[in-house]
Backbone bond lengths (Angstrom), bond angles and torsions (degrees), N, CA, C in turn:
res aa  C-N    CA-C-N  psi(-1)  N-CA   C-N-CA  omega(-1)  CA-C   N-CA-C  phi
1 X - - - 1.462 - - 1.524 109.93 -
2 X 1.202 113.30 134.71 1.619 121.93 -151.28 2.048 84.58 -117.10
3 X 1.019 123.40 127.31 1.667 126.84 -173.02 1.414 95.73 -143.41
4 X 1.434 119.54 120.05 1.537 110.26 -179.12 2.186 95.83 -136.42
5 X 1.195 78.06 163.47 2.495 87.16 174.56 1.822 89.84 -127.35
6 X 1.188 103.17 133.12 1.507 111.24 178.53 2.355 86.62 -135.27
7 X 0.857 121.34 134.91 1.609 150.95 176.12 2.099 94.32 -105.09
8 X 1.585 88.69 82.64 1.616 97.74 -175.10 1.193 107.01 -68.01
9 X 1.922 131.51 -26.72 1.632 133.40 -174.02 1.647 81.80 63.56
10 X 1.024 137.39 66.84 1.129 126.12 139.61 1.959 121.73 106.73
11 X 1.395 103.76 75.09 1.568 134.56 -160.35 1.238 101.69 -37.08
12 X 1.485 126.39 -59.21 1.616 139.13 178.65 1.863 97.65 -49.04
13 X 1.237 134.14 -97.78 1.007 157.05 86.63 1.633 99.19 106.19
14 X 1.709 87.57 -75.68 1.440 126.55 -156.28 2.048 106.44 -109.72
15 X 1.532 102.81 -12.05 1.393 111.00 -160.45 1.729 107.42 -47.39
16 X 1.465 120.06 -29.65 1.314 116.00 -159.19 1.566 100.91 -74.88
17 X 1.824 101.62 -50.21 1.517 100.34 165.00 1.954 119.43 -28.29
18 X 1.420 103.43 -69.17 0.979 129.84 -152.49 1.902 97.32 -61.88
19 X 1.533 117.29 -31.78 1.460 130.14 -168.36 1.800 87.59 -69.67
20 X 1.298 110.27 -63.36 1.149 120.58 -174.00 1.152 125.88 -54.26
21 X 1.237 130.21 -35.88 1.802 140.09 151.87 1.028 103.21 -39.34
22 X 1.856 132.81 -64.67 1.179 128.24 -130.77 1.598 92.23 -88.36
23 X 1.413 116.93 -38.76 1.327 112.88 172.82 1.722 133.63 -67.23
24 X 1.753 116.07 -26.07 1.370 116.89 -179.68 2.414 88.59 -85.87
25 X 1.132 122.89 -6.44 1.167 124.04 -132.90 1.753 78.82 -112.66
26 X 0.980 113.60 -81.90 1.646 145.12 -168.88 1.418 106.98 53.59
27 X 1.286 131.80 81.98 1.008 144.00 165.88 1.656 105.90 -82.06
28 X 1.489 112.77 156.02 1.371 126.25 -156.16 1.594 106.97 -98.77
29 X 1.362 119.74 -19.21 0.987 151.75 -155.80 1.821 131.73 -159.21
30 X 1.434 120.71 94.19 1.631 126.78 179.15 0.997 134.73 -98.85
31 X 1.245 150.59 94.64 1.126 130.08 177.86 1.855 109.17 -88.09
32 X 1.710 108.13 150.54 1.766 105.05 173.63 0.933 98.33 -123.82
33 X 1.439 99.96 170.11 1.836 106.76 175.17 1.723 97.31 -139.69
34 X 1.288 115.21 -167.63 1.460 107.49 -179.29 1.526 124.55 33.29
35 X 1.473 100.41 56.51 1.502 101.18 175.18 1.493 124.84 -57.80
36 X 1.253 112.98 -50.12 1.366 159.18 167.29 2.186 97.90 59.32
37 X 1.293 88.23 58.45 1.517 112.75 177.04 1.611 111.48 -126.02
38 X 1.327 126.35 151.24 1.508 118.67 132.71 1.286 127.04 -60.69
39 X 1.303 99.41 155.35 1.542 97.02 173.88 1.886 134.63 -49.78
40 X 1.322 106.87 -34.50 1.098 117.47 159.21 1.659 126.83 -74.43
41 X 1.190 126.53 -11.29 1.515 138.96 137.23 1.055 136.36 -48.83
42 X 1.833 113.57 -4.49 1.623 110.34 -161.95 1.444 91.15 -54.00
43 X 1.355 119.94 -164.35 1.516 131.21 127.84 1.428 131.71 -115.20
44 X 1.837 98.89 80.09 1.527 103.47 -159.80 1.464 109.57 -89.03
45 X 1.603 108.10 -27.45 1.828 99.65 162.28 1.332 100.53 -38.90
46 X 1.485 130.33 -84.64 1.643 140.85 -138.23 1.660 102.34 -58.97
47 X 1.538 99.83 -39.54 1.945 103.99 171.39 1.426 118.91 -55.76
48 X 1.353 117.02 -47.68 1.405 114.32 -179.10 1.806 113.59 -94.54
49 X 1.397 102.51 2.69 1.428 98.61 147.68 1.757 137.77 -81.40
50 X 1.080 77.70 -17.36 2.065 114.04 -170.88 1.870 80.80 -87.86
51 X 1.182 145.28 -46.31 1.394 129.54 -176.00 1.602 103.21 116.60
52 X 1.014 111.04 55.51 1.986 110.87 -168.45 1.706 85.35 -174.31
53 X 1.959 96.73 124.54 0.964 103.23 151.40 1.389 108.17 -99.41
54 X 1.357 111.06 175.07 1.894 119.34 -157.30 1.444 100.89 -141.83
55 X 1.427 118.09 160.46 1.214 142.81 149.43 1.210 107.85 -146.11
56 X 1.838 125.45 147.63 1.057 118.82 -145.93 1.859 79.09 174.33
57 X 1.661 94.88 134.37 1.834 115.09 163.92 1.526 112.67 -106.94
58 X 0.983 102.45 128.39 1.798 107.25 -178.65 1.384 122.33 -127.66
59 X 1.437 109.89 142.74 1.593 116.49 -161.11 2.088 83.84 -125.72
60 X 1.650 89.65 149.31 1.064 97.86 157.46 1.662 134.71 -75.66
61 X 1.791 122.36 112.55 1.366 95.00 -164.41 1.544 117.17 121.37
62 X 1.228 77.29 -72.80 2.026 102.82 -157.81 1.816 106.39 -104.79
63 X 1.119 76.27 165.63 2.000 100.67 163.04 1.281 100.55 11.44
64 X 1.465 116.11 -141.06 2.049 115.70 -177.47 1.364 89.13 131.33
65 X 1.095 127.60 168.29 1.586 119.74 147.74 1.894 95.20 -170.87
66 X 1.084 111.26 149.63 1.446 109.39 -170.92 2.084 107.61 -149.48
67 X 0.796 94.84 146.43 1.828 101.21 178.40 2.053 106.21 -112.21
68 X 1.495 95.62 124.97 1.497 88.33 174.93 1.779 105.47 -121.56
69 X 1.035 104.86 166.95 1.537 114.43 -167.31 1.795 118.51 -124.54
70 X 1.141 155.68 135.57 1.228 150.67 164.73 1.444 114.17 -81.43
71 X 1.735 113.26 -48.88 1.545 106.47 -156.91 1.932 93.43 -94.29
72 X 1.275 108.70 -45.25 1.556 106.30 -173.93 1.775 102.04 -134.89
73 X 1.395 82.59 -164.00 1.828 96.67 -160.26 1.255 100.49 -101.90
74 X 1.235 110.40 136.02 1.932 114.05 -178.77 1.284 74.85 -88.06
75 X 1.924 85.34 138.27 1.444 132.53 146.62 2.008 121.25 -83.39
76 X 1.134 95.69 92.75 1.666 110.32 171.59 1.531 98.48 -43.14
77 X 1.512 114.65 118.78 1.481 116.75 142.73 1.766 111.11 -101.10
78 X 1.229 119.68 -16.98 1.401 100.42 -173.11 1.188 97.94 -177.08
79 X 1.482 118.33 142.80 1.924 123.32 -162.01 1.824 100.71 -129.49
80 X 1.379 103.09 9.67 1.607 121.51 149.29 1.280 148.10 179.06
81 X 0.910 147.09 154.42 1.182 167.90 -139.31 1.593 98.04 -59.70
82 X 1.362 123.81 134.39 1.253 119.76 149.85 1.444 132.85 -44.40
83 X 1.630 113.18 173.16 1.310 108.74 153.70 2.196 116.14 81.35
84 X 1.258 94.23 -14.82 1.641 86.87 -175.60 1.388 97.04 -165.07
85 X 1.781 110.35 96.81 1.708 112.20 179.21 1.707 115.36 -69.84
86 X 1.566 96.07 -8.08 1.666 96.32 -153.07 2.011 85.22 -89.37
87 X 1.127 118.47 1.65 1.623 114.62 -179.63 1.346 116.49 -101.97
88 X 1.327 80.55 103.90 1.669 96.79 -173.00 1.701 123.32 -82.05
89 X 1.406 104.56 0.00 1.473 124.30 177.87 1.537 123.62 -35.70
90 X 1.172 151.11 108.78 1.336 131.17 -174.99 1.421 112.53 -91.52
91 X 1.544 130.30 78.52 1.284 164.30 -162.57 1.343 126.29 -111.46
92 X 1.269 117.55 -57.29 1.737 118.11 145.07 1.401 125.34 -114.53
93 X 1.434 91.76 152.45 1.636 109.21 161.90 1.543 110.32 -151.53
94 X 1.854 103.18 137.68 1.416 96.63 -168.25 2.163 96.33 -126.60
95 X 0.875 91.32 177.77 1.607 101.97 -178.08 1.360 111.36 178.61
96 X 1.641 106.80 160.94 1.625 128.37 176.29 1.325 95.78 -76.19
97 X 1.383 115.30 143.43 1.635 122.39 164.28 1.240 107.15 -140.92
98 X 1.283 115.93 84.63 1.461 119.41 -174.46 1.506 100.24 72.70
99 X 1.383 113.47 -140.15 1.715 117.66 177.67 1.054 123.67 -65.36
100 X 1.533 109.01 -15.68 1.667 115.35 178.40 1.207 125.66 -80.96
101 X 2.003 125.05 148.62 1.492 85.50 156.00 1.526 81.22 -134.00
102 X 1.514 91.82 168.72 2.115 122.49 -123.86 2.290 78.40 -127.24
103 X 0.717 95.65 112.28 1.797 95.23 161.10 1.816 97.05 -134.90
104 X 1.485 93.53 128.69 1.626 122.15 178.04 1.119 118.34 -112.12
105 X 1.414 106.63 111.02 1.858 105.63 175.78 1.067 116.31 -146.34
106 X 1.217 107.17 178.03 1.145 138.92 -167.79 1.551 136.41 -145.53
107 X 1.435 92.73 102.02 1.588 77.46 -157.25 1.592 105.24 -116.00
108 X 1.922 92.46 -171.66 1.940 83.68 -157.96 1.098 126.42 -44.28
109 X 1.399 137.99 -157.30 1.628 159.50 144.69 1.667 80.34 -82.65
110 X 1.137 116.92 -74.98 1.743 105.23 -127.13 1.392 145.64 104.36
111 X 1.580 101.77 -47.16 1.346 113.65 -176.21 2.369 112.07 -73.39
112 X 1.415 77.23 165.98 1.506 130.69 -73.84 1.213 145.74 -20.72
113 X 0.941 107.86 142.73 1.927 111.59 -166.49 1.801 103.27 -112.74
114 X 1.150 136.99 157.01 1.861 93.33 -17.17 1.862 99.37 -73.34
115 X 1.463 106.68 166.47 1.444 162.26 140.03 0.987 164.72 153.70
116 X 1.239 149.61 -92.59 1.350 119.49 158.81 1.931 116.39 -76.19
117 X 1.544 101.71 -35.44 1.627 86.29 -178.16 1.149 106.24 -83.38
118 X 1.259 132.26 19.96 1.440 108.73 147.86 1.186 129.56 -94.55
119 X 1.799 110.89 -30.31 1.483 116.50 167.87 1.570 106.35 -43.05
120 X 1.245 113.82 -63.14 1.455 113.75 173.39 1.531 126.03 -51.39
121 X 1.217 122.31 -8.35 1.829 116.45 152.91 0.897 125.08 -97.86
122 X 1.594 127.61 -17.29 1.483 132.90 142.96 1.032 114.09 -54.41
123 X 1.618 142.50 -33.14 1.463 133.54 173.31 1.663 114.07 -75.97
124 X 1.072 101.89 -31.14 1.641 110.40 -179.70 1.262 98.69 -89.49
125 X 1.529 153.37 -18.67 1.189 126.99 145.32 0.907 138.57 -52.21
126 X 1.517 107.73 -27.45 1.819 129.21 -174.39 1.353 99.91 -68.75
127 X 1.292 132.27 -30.40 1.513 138.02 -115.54 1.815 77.28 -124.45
128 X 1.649 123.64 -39.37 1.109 110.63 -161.33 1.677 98.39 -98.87
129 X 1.026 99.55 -31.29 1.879 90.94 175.00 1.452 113.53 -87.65
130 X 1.462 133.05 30.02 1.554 146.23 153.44 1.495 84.98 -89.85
131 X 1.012 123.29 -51.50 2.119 124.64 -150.62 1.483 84.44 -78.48
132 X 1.048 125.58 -50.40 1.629 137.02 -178.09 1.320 106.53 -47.58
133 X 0.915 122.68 -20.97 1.675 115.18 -158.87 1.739 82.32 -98.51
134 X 1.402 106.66 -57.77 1.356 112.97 -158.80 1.748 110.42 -66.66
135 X 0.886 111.83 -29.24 1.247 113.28 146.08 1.711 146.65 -41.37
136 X 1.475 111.39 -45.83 1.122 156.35 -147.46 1.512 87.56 -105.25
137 X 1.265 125.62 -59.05 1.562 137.75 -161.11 1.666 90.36 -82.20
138 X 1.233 121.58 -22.09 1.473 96.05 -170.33 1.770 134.01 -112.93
139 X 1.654 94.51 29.86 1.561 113.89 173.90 1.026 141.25 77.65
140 X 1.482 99.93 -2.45 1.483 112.34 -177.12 1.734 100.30 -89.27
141 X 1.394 103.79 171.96 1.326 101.93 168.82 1.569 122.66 -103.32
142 X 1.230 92.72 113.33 1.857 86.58 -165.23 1.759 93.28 -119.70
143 X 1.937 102.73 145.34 1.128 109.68 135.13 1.695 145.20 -93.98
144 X 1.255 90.97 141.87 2.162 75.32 168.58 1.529 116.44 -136.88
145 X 1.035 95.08 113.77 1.601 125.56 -176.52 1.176 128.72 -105.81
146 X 1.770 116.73 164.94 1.023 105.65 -165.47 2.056 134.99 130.22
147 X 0.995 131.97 137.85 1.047 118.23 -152.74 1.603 99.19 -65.49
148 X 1.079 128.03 116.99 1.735 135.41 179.93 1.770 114.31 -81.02
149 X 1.432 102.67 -20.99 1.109 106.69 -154.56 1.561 142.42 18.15
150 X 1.235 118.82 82.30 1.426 141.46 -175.70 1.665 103.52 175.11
151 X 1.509 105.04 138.84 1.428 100.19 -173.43 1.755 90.20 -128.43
152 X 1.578 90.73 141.14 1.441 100.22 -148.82 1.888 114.67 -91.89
153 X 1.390 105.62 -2.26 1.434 109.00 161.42 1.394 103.89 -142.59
154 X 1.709 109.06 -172.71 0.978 96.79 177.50 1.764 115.27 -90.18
155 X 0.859 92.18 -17.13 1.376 79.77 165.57 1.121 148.72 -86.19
156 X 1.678 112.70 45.70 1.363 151.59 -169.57 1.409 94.34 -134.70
157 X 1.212 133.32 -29.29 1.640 114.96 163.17 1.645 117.78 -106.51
158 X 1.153 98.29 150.62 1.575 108.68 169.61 1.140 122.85 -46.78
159 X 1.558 115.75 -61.28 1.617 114.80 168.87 1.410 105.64 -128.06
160 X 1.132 120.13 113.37 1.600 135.02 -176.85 1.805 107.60 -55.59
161 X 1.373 104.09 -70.18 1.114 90.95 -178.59 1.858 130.54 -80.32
162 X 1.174 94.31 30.30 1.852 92.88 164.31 1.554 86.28 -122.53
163 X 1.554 140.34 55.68 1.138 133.38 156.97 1.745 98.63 -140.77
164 X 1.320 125.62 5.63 1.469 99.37 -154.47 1.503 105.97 -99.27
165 X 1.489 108.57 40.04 1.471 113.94 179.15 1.787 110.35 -123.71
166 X 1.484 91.87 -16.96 1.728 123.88 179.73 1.698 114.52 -62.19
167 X 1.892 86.88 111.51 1.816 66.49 -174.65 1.711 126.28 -62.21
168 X 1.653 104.68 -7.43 1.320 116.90 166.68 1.914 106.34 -31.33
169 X 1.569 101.10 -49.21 1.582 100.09 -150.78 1.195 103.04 -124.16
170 X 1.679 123.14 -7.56 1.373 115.15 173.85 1.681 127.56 -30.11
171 X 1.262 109.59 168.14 1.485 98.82 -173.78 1.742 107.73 -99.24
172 X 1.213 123.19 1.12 1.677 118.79 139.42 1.197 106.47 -50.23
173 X 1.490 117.63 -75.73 1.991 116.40 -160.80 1.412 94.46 -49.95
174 X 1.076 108.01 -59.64 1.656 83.70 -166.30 1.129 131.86 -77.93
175 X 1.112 138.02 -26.66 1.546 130.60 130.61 1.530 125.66 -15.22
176 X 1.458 109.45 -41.40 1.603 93.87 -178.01 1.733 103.40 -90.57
177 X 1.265 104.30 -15.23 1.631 95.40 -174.69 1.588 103.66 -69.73
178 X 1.197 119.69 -30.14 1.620 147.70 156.60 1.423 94.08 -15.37
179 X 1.233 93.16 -75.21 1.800 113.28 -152.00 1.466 96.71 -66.36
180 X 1.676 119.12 -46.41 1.392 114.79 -166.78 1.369 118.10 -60.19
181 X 1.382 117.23 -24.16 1.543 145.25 -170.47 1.457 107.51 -69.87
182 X 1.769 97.03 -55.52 1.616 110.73 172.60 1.600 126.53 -44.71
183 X 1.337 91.03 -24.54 1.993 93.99 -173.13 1.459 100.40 -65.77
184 X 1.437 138.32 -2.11 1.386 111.80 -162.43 1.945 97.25 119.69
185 X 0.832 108.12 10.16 1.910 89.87 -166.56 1.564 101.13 -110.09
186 X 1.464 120.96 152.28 1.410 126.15 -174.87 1.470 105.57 -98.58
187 X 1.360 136.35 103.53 1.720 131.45 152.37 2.055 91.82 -38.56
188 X 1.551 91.37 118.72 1.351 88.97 161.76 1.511 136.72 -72.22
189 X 1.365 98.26 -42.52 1.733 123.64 -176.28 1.734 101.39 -74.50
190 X 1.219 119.32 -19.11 1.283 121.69 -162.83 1.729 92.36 -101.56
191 X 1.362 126.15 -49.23 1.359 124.30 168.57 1.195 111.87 -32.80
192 X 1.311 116.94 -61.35 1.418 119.95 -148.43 1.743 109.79 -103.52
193 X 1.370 96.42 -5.17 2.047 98.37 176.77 1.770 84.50 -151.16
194 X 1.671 116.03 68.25 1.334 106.54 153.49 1.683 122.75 -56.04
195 X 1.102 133.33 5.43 1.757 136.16 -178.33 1.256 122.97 -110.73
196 X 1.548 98.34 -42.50 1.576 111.27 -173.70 1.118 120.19 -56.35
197 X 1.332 104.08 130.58 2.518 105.86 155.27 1.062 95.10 -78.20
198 X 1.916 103.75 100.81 1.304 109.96 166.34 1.927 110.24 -103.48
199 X 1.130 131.25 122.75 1.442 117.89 -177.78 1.391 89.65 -106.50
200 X 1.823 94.35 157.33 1.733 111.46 157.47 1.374 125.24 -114.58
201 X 1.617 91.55 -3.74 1.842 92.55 -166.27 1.727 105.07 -145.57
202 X 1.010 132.27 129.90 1.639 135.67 165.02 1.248 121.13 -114.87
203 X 0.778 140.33 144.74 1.452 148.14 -174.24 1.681 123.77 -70.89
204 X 1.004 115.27 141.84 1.452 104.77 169.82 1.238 122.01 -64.08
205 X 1.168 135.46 8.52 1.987 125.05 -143.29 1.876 71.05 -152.30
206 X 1.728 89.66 150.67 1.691 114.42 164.10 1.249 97.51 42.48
207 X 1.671 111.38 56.56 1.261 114.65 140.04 1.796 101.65 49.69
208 X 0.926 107.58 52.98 2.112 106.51 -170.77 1.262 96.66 -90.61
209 X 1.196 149.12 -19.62 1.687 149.36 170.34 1.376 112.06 -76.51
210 X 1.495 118.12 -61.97 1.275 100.57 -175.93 1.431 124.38 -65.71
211 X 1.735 95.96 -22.07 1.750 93.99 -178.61 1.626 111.37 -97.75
212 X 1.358 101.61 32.78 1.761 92.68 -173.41 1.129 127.44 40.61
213 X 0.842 103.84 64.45 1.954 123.16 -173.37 1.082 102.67 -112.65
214 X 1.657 132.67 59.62 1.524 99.49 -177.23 1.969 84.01 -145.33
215 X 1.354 100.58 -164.91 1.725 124.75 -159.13 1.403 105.11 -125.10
216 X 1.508 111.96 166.89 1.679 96.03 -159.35 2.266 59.71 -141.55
217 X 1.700 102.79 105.81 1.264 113.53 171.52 2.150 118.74 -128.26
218 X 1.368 75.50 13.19 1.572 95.00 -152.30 1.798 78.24 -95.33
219 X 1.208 147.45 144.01 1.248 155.47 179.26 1.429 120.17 -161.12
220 X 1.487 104.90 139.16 2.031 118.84 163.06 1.336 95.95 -116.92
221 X 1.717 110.57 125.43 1.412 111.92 121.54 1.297 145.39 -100.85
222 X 0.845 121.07 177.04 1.783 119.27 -158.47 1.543 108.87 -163.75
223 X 1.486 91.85 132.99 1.962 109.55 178.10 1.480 88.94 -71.47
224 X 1.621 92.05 146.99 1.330 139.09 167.14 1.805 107.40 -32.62
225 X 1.370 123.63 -32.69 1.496 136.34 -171.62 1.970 93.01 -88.03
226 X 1.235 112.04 -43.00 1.394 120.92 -178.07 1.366 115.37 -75.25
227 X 1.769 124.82 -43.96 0.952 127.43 156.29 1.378 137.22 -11.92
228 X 1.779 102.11 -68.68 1.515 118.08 -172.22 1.630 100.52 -83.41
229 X 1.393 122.26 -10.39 1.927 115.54 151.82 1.253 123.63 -63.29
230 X 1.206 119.67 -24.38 1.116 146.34 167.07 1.826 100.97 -21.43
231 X 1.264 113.47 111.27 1.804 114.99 -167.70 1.459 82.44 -130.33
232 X 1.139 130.92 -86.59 1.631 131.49 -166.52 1.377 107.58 -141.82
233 X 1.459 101.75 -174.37 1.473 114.10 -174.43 1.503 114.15 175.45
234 X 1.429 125.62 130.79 0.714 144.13 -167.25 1.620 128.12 -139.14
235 X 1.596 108.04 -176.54 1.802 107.57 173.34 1.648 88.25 -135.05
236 X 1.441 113.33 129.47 1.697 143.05 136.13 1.600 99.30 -31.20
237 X 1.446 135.23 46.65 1.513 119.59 -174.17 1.056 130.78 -71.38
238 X 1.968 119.05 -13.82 1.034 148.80 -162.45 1.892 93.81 -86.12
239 X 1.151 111.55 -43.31 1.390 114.20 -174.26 1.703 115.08 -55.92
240 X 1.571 115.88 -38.97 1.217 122.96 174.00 1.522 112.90 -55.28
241 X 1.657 114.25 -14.50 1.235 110.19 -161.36 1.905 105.24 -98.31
242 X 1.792 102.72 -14.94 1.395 107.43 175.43 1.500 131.23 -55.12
243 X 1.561 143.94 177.26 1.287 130.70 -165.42 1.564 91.39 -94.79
244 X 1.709 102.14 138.68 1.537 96.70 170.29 1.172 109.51 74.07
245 X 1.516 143.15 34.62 1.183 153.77 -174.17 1.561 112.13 -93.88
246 X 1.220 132.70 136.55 1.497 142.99 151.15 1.698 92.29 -25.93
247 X 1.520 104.98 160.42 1.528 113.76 170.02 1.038 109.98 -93.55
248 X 2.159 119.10 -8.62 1.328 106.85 165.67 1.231 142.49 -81.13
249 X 1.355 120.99 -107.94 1.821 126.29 153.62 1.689 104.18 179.15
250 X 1.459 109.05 119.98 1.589 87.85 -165.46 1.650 104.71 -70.98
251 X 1.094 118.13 176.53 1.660 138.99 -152.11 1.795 87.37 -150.19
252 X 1.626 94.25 143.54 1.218 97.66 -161.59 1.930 94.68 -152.15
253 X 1.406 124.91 173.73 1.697 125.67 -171.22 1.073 74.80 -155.17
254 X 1.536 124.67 154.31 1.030 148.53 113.31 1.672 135.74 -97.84
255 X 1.777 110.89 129.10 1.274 129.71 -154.54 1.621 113.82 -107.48
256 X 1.461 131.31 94.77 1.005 130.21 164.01 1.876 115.27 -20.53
């Protein structure tokens, strides 16, 4: 089972890219982030022409995040995040997929930090490693994926120290990604290539693709039962390089 999170920057936008991935790609399992649609904007004709049924929350603009499927239909358990009714953000969405269950997010920038949007990704971290735990505590095998934004050593960025003011890399974010890790959860990409400069994302500006300038913020974790399925894992890096491409690269596991 092939399960990948690709951060499209924008579903409408980017869809042909994104048609074309899913087909040279065919993963069994997607999560997106950066829809930057309403909900009535998805493009769920072109998805279930592509062979994926979908569920998916959409904001005008902003964030979005959606789960697509090949063999069956995700079952929605929840289209957000615990812990804060007044957040209207469209950042997670989680569901059953077969035996799995699949939580997709997306979480803040931060920047600039400190102030308020960062207080607010420190609260929404808090908010996702409470759900994390409860998750985690309750036996199933779940992934949670998704653009995290914060890369958790340095050797997830290109140049460490022209980031260490970034709420990407501050030493809150990474500390709590720390902590979220601590409950029991496997970094997939990090399991299986503890050495590598692996990136998921480059920038549009100063040439950051061709010169490998980029951050590895794109992340799976996975229960202890999911873990030892654990076969490979990788980044689509070639895709960042297509016309009209996301600034990320989707990232993908494959599960015995």
């Amino acid at each position: 089972m092939k399960i990948a999170t690709y951060n499209v920057n924008g579903v409408n936008g980017r869809l042909p890219v994104l048609l074309r991935w899913l087909e040279e790609s065919k993963p069994d399992i997607v999560c997106l982030q950066e829809l930057k649609a309403p909900q009535e904007k998805f493009p769920e004709s072109a998805i279930r022409d592509a062979g994926y049924h979908a569920i998916w929350h959409g904001q005008k603009s902003w964030n979005g995040v959606a789960i697509l499927s090949r063999k069956t239909q995700p079952q929605e358990i929840r289209r957000a995040l615990p812990g804060d009714p007044e957040d209207i953000h469209s950042r997670y969405i989680e569901a059953s997929v077969g035996d799995l269950t699949v939580g997709c997010l997306y979480l803040p920038n931060g920047n600039p930090a400190p102030g308020p949007k960062f207080d607010y990704k420190l609260d929404w971290f808090r908010r996702l490693t409470t759900h994390a735990a409860d998750l985690f505590t309750s036996g199933k095998p779940v992934i949670l994926t998704g653009d995290y934004n914060v890369m958790p050593t340095e050797i997830d960025v290109y140049k460490p120290e022209s980031w260490v003011d970034d709420a990407l890399f501050r030493p809150e974010v990474r500390l709590a990604f720390k902590n979220l890790v601590a409950q029991g959860w496997t970094d997939a990409i990090r399991h299986l290539h503890p050495d590598e400069k692996i990136y998921t994302f480059w920038d549009y500006f100063r040439n950051a693709f061709a010169r490998n300038a980029g951050l590895r913020i794109d992340h799976f974790l996975l229960t202890p039962q999911l873990a030892k399925r654990l076969k490979s894992a990788g980044v689509d890096r070639e895709v960042r390089g297509w016309e009209k491409s996301s600034d990320h690269a989707p990232v993908w596991i494959q599960l015995t």
